[in-house]
N, C-alpha and C positions, 0 to 999 in steps of 0.2 A: 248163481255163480258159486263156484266152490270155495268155503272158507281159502283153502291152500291156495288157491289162481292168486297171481299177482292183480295188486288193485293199485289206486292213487284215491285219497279221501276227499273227497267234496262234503260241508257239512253247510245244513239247511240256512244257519246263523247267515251265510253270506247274501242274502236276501236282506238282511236290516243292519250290517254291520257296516258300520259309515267309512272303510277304506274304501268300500265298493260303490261308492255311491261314484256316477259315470261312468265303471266298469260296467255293473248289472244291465243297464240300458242298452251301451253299444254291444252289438254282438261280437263285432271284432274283438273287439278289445276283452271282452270274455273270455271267447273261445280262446285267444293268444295267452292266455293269464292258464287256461285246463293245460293248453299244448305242453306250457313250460312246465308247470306241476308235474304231469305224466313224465316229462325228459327228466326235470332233477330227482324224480323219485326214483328211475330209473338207474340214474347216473349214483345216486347217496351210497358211501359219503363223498364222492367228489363234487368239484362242483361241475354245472352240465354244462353243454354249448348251447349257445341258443340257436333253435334251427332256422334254416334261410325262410322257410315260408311262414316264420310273425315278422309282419310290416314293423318296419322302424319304430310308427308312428306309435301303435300298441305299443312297444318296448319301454321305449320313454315315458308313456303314462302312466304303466308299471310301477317304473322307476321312482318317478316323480310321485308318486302316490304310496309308498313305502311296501308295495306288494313284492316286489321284484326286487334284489342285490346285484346291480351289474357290477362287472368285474371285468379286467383286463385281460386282453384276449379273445374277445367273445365270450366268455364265462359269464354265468350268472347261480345264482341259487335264491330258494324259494325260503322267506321268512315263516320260522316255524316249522320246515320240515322237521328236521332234527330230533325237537320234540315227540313227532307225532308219529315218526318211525323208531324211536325208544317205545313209546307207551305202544305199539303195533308188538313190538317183538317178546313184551312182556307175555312169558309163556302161562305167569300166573294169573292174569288177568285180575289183576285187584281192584281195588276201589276206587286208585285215579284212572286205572284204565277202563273199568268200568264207566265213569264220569266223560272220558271221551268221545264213550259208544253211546251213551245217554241224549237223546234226541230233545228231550225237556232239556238238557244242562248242556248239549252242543254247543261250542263255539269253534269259530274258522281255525283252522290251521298258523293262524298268523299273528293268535293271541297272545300277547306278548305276556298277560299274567296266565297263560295255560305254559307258557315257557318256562316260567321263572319258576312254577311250581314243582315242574317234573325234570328239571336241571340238576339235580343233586344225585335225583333217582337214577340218570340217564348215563353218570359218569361214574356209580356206583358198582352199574349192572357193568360196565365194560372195564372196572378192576383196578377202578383209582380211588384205591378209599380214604385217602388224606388229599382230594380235590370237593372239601366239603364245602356250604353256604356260604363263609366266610373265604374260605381260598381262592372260589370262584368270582366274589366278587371284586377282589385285588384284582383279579386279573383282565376282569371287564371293562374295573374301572381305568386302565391304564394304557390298554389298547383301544378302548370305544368301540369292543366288537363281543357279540357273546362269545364265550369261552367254545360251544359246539363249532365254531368258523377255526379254530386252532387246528395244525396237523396233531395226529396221534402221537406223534415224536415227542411232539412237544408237549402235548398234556402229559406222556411219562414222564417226562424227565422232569417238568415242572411237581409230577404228583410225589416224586423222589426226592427232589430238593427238599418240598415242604417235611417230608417224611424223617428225613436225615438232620434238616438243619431248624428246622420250626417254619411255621407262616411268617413270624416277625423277622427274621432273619431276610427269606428270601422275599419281603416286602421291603424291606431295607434295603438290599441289593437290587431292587426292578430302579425305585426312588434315585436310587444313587447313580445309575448308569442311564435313566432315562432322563435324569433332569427337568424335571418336570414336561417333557415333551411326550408324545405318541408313540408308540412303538408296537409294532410287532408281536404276536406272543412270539415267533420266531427270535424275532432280536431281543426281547427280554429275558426267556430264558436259556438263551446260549451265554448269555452277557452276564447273567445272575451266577452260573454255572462257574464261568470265569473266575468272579468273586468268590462267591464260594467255595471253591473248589482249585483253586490255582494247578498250574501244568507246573509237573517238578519234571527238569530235564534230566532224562535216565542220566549221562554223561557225569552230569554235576553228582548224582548220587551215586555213581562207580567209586569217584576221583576222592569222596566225603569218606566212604566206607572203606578205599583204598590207605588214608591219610590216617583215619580211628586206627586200622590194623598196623601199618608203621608204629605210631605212636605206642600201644602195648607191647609189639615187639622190642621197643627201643625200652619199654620200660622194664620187661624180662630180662635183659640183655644188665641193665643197670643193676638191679634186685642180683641176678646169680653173682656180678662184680664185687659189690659188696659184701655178699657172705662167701667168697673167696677170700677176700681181705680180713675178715671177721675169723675165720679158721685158721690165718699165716700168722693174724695178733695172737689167736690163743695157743698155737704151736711154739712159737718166739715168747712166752713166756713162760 
C-alpha cells in the first residue's frame, strides 16, 4: 500500500495488552472495535457515528471496557486517536513518531501514557503555544476529559486567555465559576472569558466620552470667563 493511501493503525501490542482481554477472543466484538476505528479515523477530528451494523451488544463492551467513548446522539470516538493522528501527520518524523512506528516499542492506540506524551506536541503543531504541560493539565483536571475532546474554539480562546492574562489567572477564573463542580471546556472558558474580560456596553461608553467632552467644554468656557474678567480688572485700573 502506498505510504500516501489513507490507513487506520492496528498495532501488534493489542494481542497482550489487557483492555483487550475478551475483545481478542470474540471475534465480533473485534471486528466491531477495527469498524469503529476506521469510522472515527475517518470522521477525526469529529466525532463519528457509530454505524447500524455493530451489535449493541459489541458497543457496550467497548464501552464498558474503556476502548470506546460513547457519546450522545449516536457519537462515539476512539481513546487515543488524537494522539496517533498528531504523531501520523508529523511530516518530520522524529523520535516520538519514530517510537510509534517502532514494532519492539508499539503500543495500542489507546495508551494513555503514549497520550500524555505527545499532548504538548500535538497542540503545539496546531498553533497554541501557550496551551503548554501545565495549562493542559488545568484543563483536564476540571473537565475530567483530555483537552484533544475540547472544540478548536475553545482551545483558542482558552490558548489566548492563558497568553493575555497568565495560567494563574485564568485557573482562578475556571475555580471561581465552576465551584468546584465539572464543566465543560465549553463552559469554562466562555465563563473564564466573562471574568476576564467583562462586556463594556458601547452605549454606556458613547454616554461616558459624551459626559468627559461636556465636562472640558464647560471647563474652556469657565478658563476664557475668567481671563475676560482678569483683562476688564487690568483695564479698570
Amino acid at each position: 500500500m502506498s505510504e500516501r493511501a489513507p490507513y487506520s493503525r492496528v498495532y501488534w501490542s493489542v494481542m497482550d495488552d489487557p483492555k483487550f482481554d475478551g475483545i481478542r477472543e470474540n471475534a465480533r466484538h473485534l471486528g466491531s472495535w477495527l469498524l469503529l476505528l476506521i469510522v472515527a479515523d475517518m470522521a477525526y477530528p469529529a466525532p463519528a457515528f457509530v454505524p447500524s451494523t455493530v451489535p449493541k451488544a459489541s458497543l457496550r463492551v467497548l464501552t464498558e471496557c474503556g476502548l470506546i467513548d460513547a457519546m450522545s446522539g449516536g457519537r462515539f470516538r476512539v481513546h487515543g486517536l488524537a494522539s496517533e493522528r498528531g504523531s501520523r501527520s508529523d511530516t518530520g518524523r522524529n523520535a516520538s513518531a519514530s517510537r510509534w512506528q517502532s514494532v519492539r516499542n508499539a503500543k495500542p492506540i489507546l495508551d494513555k501514557q503514549s497520550i500524555d506524551e505527545t499532548r504538548r506536541d500535538e497542540h503545539t503543531r496546531e498553533g497554541l503555544p501557550n496551551l503548554d504541560r501545565p495549562a493542559i493539565a488545568v484543563l483536564e483536571e476540571r473537565t475530567g476529559e483530555l483537552a484533544s475532546q475540547a472544540g478548536e474554539r475553545q482551545l483558542s480562546e482558552y490558548d489566548r486567555l492563558v497568553g493575555r492574562h497568565g495560567l494563574v489567572a485564568v485557573t482562578a477564573a475556571f475555580d471561581g465559576v465552576s465551584n468546584g463542580k465539572p464543566m465543560t471546556a465549553r463552559q469554562l472558558v466562555w465563563a473564564a472569558m466573562k471574568v476576564l474580560e467583562p462586556f463594556v456596553d458601547p452605549k454606556s461608553v458613547a454616554q461616558s466620552e459624551r459626559a468627559e467632552e461636556q465636562d472640558a467644554a464647560h471647563r474652556r468656557r469657565v478658563a476664557a470667563t475668567q481671563r475676560e474678567l482678569r483683562a476688564l480688572r487690568e483695564v479698570g485700573s
